[in-house]
PyMOL commands that place a pseudoatom at each C-alpha (Angstrom):
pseudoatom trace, name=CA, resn=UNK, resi=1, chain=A, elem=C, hetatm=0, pos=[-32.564, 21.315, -17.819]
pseudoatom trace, name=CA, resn=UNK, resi=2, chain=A, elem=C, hetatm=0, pos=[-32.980, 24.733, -18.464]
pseudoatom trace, name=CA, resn=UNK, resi=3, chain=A, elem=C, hetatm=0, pos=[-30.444, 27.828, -17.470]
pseudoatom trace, name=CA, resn=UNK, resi=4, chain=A, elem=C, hetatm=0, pos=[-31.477, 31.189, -15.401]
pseudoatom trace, name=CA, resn=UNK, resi=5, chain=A, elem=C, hetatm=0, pos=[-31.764, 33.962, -17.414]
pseudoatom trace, name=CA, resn=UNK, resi=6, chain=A, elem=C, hetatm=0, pos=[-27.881, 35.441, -18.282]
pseudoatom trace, name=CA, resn=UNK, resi=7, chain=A, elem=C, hetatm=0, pos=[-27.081, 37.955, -15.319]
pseudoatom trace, name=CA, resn=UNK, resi=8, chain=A, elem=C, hetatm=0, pos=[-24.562, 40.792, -15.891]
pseudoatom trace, name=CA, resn=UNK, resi=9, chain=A, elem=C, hetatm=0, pos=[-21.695, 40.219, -18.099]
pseudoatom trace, name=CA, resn=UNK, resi=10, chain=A, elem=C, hetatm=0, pos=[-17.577, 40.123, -16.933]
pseudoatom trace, name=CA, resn=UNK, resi=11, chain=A, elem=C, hetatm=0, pos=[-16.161, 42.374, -19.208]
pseudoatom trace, name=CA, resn=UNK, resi=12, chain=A, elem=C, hetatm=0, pos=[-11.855, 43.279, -18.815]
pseudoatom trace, name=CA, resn=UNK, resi=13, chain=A, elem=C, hetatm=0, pos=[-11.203, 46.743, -18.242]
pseudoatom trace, name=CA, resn=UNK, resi=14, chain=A, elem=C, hetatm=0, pos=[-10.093, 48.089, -22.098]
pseudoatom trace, name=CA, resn=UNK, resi=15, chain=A, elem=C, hetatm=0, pos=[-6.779, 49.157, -21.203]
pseudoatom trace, name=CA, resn=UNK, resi=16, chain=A, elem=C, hetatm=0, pos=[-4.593, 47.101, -22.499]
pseudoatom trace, name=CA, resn=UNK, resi=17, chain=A, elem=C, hetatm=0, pos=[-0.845, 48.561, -21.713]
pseudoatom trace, name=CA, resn=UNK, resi=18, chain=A, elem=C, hetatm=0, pos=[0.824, 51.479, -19.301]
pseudoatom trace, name=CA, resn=UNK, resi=19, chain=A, elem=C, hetatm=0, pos=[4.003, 52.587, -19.751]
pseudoatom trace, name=CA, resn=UNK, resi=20, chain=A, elem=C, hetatm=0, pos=[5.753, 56.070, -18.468]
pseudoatom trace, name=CA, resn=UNK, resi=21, chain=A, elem=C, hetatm=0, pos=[4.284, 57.815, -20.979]
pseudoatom trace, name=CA, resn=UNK, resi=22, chain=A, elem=C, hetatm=0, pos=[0.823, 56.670, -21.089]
pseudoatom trace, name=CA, resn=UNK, resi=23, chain=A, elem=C, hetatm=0, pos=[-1.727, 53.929, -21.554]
pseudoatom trace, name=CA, resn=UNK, resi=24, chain=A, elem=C, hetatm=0, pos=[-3.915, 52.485, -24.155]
pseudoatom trace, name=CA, resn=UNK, resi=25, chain=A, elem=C, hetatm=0, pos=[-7.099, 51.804, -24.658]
pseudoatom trace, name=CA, resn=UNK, resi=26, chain=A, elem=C, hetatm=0, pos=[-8.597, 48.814, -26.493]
pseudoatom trace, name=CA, resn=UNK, resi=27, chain=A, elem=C, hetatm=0, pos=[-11.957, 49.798, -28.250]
pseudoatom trace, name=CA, resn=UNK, resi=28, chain=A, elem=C, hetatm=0, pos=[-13.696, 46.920, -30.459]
pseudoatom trace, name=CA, resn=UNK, resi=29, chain=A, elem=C, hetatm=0, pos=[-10.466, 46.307, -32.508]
pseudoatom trace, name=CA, resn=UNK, resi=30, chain=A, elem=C, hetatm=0, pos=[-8.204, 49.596, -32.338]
pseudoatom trace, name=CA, resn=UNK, resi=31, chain=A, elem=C, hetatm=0, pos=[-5.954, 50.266, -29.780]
pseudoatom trace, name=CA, resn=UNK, resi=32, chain=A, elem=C, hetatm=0, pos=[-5.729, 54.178, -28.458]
pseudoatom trace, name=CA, resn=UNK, resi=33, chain=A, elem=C, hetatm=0, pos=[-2.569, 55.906, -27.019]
pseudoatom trace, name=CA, resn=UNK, resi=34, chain=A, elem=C, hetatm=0, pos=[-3.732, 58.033, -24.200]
pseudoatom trace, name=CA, resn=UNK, resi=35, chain=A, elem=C, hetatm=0, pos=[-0.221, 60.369, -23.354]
pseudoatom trace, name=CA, resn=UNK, resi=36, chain=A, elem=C, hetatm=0, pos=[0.230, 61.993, -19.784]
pseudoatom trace, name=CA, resn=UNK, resi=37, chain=A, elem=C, hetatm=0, pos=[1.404, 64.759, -21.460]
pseudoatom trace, name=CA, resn=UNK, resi=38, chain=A, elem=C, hetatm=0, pos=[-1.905, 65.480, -23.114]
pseudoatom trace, name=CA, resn=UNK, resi=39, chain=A, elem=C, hetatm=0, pos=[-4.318, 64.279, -20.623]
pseudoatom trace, name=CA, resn=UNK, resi=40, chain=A, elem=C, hetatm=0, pos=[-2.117, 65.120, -16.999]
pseudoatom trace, name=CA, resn=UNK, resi=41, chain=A, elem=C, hetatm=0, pos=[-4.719, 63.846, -14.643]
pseudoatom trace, name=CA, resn=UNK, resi=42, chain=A, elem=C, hetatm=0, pos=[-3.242, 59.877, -15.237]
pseudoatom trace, name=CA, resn=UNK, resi=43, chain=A, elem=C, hetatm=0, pos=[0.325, 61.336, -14.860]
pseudoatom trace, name=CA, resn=UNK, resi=44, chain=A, elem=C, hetatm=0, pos=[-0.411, 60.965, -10.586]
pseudoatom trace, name=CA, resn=UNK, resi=45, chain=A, elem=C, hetatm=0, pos=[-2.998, 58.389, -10.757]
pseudoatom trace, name=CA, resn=UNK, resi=46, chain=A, elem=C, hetatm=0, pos=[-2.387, 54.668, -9.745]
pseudoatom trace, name=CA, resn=UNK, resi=47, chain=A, elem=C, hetatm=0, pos=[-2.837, 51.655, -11.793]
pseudoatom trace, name=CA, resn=UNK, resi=48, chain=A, elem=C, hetatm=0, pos=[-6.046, 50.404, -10.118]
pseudoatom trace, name=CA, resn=UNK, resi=49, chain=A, elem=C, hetatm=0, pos=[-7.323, 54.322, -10.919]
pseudoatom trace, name=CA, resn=UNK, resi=50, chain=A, elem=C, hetatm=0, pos=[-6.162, 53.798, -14.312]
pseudoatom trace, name=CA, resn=UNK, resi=51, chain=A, elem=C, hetatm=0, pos=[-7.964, 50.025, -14.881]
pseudoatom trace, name=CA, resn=UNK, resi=52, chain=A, elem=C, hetatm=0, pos=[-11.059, 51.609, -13.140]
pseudoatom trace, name=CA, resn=UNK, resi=53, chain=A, elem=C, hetatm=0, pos=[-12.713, 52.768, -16.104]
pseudoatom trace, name=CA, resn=UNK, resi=54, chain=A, elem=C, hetatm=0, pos=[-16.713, 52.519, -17.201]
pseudoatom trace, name=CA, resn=UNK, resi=55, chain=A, elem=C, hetatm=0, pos=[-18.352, 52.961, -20.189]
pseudoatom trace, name=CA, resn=UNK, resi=56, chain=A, elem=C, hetatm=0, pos=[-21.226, 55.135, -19.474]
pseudoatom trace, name=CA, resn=UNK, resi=57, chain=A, elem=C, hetatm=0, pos=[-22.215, 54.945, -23.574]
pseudoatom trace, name=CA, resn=UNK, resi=58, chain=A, elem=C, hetatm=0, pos=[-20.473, 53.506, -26.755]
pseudoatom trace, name=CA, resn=UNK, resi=59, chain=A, elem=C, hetatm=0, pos=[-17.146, 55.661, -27.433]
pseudoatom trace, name=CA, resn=UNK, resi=60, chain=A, elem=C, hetatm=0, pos=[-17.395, 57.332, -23.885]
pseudoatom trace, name=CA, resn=UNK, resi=61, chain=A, elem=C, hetatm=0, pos=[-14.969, 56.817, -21.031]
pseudoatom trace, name=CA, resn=UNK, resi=62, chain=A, elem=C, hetatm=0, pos=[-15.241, 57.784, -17.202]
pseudoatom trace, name=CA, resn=UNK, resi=63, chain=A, elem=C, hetatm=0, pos=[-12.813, 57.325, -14.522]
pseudoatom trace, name=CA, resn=UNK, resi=64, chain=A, elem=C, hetatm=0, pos=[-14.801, 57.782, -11.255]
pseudoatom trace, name=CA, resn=UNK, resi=65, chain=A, elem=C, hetatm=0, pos=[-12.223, 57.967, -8.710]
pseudoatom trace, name=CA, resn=UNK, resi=66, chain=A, elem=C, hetatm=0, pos=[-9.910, 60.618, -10.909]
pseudoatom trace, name=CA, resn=UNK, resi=67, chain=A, elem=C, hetatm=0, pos=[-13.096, 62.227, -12.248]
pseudoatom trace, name=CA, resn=UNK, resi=68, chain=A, elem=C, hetatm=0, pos=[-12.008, 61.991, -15.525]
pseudoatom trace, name=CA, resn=UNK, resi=69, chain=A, elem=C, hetatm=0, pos=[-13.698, 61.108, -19.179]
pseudoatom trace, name=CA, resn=UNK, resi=70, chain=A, elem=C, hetatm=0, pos=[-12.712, 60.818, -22.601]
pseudoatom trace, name=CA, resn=UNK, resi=71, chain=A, elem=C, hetatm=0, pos=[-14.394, 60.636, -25.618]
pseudoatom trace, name=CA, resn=UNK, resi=72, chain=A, elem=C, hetatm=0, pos=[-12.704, 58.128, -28.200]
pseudoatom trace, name=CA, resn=UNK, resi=73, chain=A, elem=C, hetatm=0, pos=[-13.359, 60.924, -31.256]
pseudoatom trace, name=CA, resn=UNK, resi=74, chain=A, elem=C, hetatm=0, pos=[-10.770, 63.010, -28.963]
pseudoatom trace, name=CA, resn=UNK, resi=75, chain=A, elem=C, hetatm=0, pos=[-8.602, 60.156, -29.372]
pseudoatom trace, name=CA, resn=UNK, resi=76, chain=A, elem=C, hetatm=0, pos=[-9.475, 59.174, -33.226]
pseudoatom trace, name=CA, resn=UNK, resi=77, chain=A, elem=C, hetatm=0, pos=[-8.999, 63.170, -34.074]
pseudoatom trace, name=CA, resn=UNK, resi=78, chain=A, elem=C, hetatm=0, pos=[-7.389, 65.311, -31.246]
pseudoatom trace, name=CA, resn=UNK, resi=79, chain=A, elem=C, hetatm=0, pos=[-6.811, 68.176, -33.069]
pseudoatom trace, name=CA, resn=UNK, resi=80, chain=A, elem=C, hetatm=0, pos=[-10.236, 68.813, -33.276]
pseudoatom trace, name=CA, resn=UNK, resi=81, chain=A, elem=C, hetatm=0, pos=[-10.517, 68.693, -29.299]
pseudoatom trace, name=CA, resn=UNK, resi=82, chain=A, elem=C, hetatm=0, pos=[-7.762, 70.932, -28.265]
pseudoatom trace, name=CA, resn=UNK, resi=83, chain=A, elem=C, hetatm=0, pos=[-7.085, 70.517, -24.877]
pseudoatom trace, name=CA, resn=UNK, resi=84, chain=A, elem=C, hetatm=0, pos=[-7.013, 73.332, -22.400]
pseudoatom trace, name=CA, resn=UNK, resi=85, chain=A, elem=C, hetatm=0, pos=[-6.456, 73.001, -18.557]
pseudoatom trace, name=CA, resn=UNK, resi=86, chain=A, elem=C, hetatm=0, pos=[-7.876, 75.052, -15.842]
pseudoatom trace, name=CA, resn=UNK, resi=87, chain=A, elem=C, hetatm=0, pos=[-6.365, 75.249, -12.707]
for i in range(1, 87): cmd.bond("trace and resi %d" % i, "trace and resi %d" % (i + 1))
show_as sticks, trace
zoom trace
């Protein structure tokens, strides 16, 4: 007997942890602190916003209902992305 072709894969949402002061992220095998303070959009959002993540393309991170995204070299080297919020 033969399978059907593989249809689309279950993958877990990478975040692995919240706590009061932020959330990680799980990317192949190196876990990411993502801190409210630095990124303030999360600070409001709710844990189904937060677990809601995509990967549009490796290393990039979009949160479609907070309209958010991350790039994991912000999170690898954030002093070379420094952050600046417009109101």
């Amino acid at each position: 007997m033969r399978s059907e072709a593989p249809g689309t894969g279950i993958s877990s949402s990478p975040v692995t942890n919240i706590d009061p002061q932020g959330f990680w992220l799980l990317v192949d095998d190196t876990e990411y602190f993502v801190p409210f303070s630095d990124y303030p959009v999360f600070a409001s959002a709710t844990l189904d916003q937060i677990f809601e993540v995509e990967m549009p393309a490796p290393g990039q991170f979009h949160w479609p209902s907070l309209d958010a995204d991350i790039e994991i070299g912000a999170l690898e080297s954030p002093e070379l992305f420094p952050l600046k919020w417009n109101d």
